[in-house]
C-alpha positions as CSV (number, residue, x, y, z in Angstrom):
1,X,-62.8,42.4,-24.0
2,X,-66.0,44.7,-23.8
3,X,-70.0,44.4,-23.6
4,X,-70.1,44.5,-28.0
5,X,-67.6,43.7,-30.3
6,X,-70.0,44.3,-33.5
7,X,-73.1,46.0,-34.5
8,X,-74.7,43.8,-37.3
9,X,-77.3,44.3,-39.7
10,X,-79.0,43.7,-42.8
11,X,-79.1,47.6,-44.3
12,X,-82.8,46.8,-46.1
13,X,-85.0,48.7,-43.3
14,X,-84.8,52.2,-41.3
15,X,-84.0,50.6,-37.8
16,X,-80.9,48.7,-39.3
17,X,-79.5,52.1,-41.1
18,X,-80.2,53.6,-37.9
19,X,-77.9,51.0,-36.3
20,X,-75.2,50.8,-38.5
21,X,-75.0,54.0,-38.8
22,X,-74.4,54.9,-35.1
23,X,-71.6,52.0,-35.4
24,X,-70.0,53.7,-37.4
25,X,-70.6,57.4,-36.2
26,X,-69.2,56.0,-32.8
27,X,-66.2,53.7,-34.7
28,X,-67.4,50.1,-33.8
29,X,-67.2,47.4,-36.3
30,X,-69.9,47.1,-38.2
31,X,-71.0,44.1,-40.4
32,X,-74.1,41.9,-41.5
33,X,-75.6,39.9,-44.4
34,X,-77.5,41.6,-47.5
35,X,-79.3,40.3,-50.0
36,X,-77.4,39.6,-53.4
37,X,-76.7,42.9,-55.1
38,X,-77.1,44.5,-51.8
39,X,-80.7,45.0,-52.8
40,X,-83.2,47.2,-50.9
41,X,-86.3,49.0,-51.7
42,X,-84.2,52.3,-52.6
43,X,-81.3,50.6,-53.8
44,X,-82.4,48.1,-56.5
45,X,-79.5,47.4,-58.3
46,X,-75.8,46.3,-57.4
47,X,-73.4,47.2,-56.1
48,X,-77.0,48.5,-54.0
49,X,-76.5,48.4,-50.1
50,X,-72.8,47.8,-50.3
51,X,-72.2,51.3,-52.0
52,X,-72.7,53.3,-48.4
53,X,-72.0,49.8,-46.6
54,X,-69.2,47.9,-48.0
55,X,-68.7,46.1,-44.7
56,X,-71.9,43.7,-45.8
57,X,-71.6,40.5,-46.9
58,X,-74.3,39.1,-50.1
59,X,-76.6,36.0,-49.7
60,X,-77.0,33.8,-52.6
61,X,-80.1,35.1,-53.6
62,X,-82.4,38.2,-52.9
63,X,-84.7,37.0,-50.7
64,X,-84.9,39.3,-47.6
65,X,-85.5,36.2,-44.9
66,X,-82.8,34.4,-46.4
67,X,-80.4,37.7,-44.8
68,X,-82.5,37.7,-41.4
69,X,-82.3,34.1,-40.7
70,X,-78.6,34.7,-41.3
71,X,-77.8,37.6,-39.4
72,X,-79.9,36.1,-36.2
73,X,-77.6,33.0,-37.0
74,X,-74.2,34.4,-37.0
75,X,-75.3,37.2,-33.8
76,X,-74.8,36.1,-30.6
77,X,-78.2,38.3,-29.7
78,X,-80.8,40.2,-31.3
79,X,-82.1,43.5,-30.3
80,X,-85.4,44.6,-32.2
81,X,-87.1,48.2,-32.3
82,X,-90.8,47.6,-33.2
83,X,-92.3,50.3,-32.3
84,X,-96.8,50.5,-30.8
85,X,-97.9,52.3,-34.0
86,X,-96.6,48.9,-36.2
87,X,-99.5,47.0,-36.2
88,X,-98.4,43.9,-38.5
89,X,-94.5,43.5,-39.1
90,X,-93.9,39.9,-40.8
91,X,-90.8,40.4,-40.6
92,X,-89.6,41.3,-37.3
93,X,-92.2,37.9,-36.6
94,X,-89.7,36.1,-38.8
95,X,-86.6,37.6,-37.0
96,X,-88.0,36.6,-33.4
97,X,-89.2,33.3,-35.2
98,X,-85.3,32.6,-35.7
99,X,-83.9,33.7,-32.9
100,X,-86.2,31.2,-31.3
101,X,-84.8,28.5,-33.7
102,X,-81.1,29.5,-33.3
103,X,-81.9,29.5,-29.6
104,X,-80.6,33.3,-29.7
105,X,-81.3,35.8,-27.0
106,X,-83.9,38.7,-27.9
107,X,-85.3,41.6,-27.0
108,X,-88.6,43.6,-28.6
109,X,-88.9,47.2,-27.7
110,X,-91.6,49.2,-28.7
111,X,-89.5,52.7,-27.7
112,X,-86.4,53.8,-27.4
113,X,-85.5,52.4,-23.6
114,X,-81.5,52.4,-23.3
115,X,-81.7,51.4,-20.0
116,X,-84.1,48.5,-20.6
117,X,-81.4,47.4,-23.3
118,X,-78.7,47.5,-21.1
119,X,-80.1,45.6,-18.3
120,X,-81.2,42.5,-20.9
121,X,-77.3,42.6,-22.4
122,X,-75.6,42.7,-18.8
123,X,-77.5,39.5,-18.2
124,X,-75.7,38.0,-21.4
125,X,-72.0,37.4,-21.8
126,X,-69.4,39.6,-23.4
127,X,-67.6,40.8,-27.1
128,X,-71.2,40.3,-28.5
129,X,-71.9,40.6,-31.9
130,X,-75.3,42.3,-31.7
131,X,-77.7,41.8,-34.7
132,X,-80.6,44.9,-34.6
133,X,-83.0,45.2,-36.7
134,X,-86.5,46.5,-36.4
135,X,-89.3,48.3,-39.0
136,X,-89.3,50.3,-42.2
137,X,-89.0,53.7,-42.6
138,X,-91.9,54.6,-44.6
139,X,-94.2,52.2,-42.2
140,X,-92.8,53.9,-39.2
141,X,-91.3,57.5,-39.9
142,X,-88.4,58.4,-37.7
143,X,-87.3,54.6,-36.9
144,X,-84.2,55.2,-38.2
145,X,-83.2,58.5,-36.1
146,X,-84.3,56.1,-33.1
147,X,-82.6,53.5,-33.4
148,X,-79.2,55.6,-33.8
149,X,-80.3,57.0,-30.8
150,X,-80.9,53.6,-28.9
151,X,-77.8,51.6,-30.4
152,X,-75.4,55.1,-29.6
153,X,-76.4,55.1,-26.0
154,X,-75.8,51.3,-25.7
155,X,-72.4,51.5,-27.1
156,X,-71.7,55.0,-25.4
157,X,-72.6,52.9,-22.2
158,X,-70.3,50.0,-22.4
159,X,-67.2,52.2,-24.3
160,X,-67.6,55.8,-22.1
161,X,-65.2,57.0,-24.2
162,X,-67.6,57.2,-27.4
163,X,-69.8,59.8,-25.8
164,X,-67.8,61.9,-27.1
165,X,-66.9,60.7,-30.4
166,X,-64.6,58.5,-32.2
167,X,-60.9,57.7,-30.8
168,X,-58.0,58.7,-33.1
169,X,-54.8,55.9,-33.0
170,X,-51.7,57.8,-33.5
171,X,-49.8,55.0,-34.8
172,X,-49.5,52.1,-37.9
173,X,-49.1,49.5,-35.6
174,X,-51.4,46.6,-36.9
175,X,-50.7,45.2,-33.4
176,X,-52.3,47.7,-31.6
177,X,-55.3,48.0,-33.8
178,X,-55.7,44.8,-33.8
179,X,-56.2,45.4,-30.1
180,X,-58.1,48.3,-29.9
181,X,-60.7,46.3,-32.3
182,X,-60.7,43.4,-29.8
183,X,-62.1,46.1,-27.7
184,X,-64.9,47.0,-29.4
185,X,-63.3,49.7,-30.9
186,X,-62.9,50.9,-34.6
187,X,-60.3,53.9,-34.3
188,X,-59.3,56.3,-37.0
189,X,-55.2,55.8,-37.7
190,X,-53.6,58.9,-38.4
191,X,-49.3,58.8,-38.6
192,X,-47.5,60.7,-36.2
193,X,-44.3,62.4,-37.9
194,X,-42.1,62.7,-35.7
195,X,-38.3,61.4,-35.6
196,X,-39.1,58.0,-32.9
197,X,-35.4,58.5,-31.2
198,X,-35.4,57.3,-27.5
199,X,-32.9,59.3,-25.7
200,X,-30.1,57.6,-23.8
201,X,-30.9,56.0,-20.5
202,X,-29.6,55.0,-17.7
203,X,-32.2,53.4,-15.5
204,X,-35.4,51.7,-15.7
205,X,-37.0,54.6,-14.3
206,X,-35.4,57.0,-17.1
207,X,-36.7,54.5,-19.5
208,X,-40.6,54.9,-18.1
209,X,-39.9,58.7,-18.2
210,X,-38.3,58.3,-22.0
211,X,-41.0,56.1,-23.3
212,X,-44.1,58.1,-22.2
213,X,-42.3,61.1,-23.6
214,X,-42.2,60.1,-27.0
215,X,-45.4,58.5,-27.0
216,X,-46.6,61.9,-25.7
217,X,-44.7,63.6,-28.9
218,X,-46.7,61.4,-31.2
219,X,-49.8,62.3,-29.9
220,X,-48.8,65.6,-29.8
221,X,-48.1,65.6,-33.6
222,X,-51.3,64.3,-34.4
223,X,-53.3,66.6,-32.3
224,X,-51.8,69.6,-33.8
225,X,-52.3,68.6,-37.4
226,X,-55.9,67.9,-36.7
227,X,-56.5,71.5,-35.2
228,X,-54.3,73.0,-37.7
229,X,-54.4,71.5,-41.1
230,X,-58.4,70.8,-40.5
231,X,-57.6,67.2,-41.3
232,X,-61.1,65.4,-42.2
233,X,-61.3,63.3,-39.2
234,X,-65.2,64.0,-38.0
235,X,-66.0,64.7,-34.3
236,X,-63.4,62.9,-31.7
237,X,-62.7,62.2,-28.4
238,X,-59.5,61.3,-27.7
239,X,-56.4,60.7,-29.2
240,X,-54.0,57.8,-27.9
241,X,-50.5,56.8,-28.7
242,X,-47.7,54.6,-27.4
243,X,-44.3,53.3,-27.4
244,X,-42.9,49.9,-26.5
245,X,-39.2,49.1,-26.0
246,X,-38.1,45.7,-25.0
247,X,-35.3,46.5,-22.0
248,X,-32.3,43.7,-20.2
249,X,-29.6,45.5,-19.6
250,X,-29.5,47.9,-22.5
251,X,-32.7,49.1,-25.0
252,X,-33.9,46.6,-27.7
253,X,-35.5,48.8,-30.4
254,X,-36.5,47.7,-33.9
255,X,-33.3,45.7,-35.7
256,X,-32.4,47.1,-38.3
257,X,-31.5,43.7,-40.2
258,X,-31.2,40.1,-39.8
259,X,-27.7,40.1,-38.4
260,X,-29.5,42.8,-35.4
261,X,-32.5,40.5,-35.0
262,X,-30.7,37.3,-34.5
263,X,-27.9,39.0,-31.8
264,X,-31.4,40.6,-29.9
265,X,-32.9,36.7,-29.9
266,X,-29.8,35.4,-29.1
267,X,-29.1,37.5,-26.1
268,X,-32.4,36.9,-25.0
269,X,-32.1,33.2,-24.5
270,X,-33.1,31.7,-21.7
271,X,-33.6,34.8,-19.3
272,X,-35.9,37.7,-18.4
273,X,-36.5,40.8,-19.9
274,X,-39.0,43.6,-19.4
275,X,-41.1,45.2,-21.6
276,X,-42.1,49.1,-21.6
277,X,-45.2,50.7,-23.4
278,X,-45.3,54.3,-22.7
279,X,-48.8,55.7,-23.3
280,X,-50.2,58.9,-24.4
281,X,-54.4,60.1,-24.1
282,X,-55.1,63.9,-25.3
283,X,-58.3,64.6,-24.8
284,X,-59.7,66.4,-28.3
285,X,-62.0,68.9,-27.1
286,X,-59.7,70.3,-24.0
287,X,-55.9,69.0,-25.0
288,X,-55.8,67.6,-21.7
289,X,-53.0,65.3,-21.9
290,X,-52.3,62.0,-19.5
291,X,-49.6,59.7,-19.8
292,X,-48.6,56.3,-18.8
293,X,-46.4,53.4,-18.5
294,X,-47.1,49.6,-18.5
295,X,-44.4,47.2,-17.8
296,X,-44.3,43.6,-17.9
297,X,-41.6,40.8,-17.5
298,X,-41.4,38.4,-20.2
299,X,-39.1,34.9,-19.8
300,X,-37.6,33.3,-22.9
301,X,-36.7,29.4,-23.2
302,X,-34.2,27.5,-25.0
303,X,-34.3,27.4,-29.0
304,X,-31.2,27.0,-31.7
305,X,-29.7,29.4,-33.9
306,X,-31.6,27.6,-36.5
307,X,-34.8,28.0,-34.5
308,X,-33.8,32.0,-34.6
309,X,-33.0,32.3,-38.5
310,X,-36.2,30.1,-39.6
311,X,-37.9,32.4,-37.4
312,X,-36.9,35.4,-38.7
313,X,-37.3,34.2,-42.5
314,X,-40.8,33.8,-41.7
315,X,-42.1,36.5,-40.1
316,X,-39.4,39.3,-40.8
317,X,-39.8,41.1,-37.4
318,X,-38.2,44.1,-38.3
319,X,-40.9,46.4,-37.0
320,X,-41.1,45.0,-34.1
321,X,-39.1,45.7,-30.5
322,X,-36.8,43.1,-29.3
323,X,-37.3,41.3,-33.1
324,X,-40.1,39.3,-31.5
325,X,-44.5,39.0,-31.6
326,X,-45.8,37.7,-28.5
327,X,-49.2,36.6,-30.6
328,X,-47.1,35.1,-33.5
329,X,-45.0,31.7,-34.3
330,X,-42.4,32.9,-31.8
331,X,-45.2,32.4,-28.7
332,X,-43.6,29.3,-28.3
333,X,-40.4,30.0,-27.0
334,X,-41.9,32.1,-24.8
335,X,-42.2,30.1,-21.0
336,X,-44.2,33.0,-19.3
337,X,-45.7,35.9,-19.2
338,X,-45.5,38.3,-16.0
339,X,-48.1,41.1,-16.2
340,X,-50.3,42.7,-18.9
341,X,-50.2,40.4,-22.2
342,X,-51.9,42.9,-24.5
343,X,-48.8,45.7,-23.5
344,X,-46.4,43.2,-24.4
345,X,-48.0,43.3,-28.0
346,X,-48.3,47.5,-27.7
347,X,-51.1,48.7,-26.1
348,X,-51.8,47.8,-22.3
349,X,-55.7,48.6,-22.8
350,X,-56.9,47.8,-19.1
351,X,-54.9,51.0,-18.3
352,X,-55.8,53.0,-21.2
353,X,-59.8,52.0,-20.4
354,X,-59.3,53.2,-16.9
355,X,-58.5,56.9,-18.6
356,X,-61.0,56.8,-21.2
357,X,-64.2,56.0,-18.3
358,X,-65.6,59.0,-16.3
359,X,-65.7,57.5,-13.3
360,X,-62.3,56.7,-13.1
361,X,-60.7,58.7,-9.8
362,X,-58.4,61.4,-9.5
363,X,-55.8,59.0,-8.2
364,X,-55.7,56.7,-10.8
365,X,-54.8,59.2,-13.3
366,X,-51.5,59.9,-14.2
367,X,-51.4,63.8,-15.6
368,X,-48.9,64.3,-18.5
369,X,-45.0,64.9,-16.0
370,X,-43.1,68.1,-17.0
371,X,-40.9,67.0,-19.3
């Protein structure tokens, strides 16, 4: 879980297009409420503000406190950019006026000070949802362009691998986005294509070898495509892609139908098994590539046949290793949980963090093996 989970932001002034702007730039969920018909001062008519921001949300009317009381509400702190040469601002009065009554941390700036902002948020908790707003444009020319500037180095702080642009996820996983966007994190999903065959095996540590491989392959795919085929992707830092393969005496892959899921359940019955996500990180400026492997021990309890069937007519795990979803229905026949729980759904991101950050050391890296 990181510093910010989302930038929000009503759209109407330069200081919150400045912010949601360097949410997206950076790929960090972006949301906030507008006024109805996404009305501002240069978009007056609807669809309005949710033409370049569909991620807002409409009031019930068009009344622009009616959005600020609401996005100081739903924020769990409000950072405002108000700059010396604003003399008289009645709304950013209103916005610290409701942060008061929401009880709602804030901070005023009067300049861009990135490390002023970060001190006040490390004194607040974590996955905030950080509402920013601030002046108008044509009362305070350049407010916009400096409050990208603040909000990017905030989130370029907390998530080191932004400074360097957005992360690609080489893989339709919903699992593992879903993860990635617990972090903070908005990725761009582009498909490897690539044959997903795990070779034969014949021990555990074959299998760590096998499953960083072929995540390695995938990322490999994607990285070549986007150098290549000048696929419209923006500026980007890294590009990350895994593997998972549920392991007890043989591989568990994906069944292939409901007779294949219910023998993988069945065999899996009251005992251990392991879990491997192999993990892939090209850098997209160098191609430096670093691989991994994440392994944790999962036990199963008792449950019927029945238990296995209705199971599987539910949630038709087909796309899913060992026919199973830690986070879904299934959670409950599971008794415990023996190392990372997020690689157990595809993406161990505590490891993956430790690559993405500058200051991690040459001995916690693990360079891409000759293969």
């Amino acid at each position: 879980m990181g510093k910010i989970r989302t930038i929000r932001s009503g759209g109407q002034t330069g200081a919150d297009r400045g912010a949601l702007e360097a949410a997206r730039q950076l790929g960090v969920p972006l949301t906030g409420w507008c006024p109805l018909g996404g009305l501002a001062e240069d978009y007056p008519n609807p669809p309005g503000l949710l033409l370049p921001f569909p991620e807002l949300v409409e009031t019930t009317t068009k009344n622009y406190y009616q959005r600020t009381a609401l996005n100081v509400r739903d924020s769990d702190a409000t950072l405002i950019l108000l700059l010396k040469t604003v003399t008289k601002s009645p709304g950013t009065t209103f916005t610290i006026e409701a942060a008061q009554r929401y009880k709602r941390p804030c901070l005023v700036l009067d300049q861009v000070d990135v490390p002023k902002a970060i001190t006040w948020l490390d004194s607040l908790g974590n996955d905030l949802d950080l509402n920013v707003a601030g002046s108008r444009e044509r009362f305070c020319p350049g407010v916009r362009d400096m409050t990208h500037t603040l909000v990017s180095g905030l989130l370029k702080h907390y998530l080191p691998c932004l400074a360097q642009g957005r992360i690609v996820l080489a893989s339709g996983s919903p699992r593992r986005l879903d993860i990635l966007r617990a972090h903070g994190i908005e990725p761009l999903v582009i498909l490897p294509q690539i044959v997903e065959d795990l070779p034969t095996v014949s021990s555990t540590a074959d299998l760590e070898q096998a499953v960083r491989s072929l995540a390695l392959a995938k990322a490999q795919d994607v990285y070549q495509r986007i150098h290549q085929d000048s696929l419209p992707t923006g500026r980007i830092s890294f590009i990350i892609a895994a593997d998972t393969v549920v392991f007890k005496e043989r591989v568990l892959g994906k069944p292939d139908d409901k007779p294949e899921a219910i023998a993988m359940l069945e065999f899996l019955r009251n005992s251990d098994h392991q879990v491997f996500t192999g993990v892939a990180l090209i850098e997209a400026s160098t191609g430096a590539e670093q691989t991994l492997c994440d392994i944790s021990t999962v036990t199963f309890g008792d449950y019927t046949r029945s238990d296995i069937e209705d199971f599987i007519d539910a949630e038709q795990p087909f796309d899913k290793a060992g026919s199973y979803a830690l986070q879904g229905v299934w959670g409950a026949n599971i008794k415990n949980v023996a190392g990372d729980r997020e690689n157990v759904i595809g993406l161990p991101w505590h490891r993956i963090a430790s690559l993405l950050s500058p200051e991690t050391t040459a001995s916690e890296v693990e360079p891409n093996p000759s293969v």
